[in-house]
C-alpha positions, -999 to 999 in steps of 0.1 A, spaced: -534 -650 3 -557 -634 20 -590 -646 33 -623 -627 55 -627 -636 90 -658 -630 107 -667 -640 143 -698 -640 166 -695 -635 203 -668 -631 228 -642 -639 195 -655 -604 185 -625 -589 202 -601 -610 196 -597 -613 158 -590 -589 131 -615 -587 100 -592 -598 73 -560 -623 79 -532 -627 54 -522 -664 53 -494 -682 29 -512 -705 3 -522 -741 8 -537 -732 47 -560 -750 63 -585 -738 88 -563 -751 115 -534 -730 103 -553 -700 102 -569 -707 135 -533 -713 152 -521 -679 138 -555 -663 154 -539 -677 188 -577 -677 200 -580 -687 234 -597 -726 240 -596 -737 204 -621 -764 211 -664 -756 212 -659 -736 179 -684 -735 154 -663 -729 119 -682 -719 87 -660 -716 57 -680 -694 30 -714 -705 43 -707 -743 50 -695 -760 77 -659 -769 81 -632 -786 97 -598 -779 111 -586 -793 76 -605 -778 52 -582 -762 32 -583 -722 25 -584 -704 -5 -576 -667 -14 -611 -652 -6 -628 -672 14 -647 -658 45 -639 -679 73 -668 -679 101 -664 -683 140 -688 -686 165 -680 -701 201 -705 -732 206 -723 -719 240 -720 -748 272 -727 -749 306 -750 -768 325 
């Protein structure tokens, strides 16, 4: 299947526009095959709503990441 990913930030650079996955994925699958450095302080938006490493993935679906910003 394939599905849309779109990313905000330093993540620019690091993932490719559209990502062909096998059927029955979840987020955390696709975001394993990304390899995306520090998988934690994501921000993960799965066709306008927020998501979870679980949410499961269907053929067309725009996946959304933005790195959650920290420091102190």
């Amino acid at each position: 299947m394939q599905i849309t990913v779109r990313a905000s930030g330093s993540l620019k650079e690091l993932i490719p526009a559209v990502l062909i996955l096998e059927d029955r994925t979840t987020v955390g699958d696709a975001l394993a095959k990304l390899a995306l450095p520090g998988g934690e302080g994501l921000a993960i938006i799965v066709n306008g709503r927020l998501a979870h490493w679980g949410t499961v993935l269907q053929e067309g679906d725009v996946l959304q990441l933005a790195p959650i910003p920290s420091g102190g």
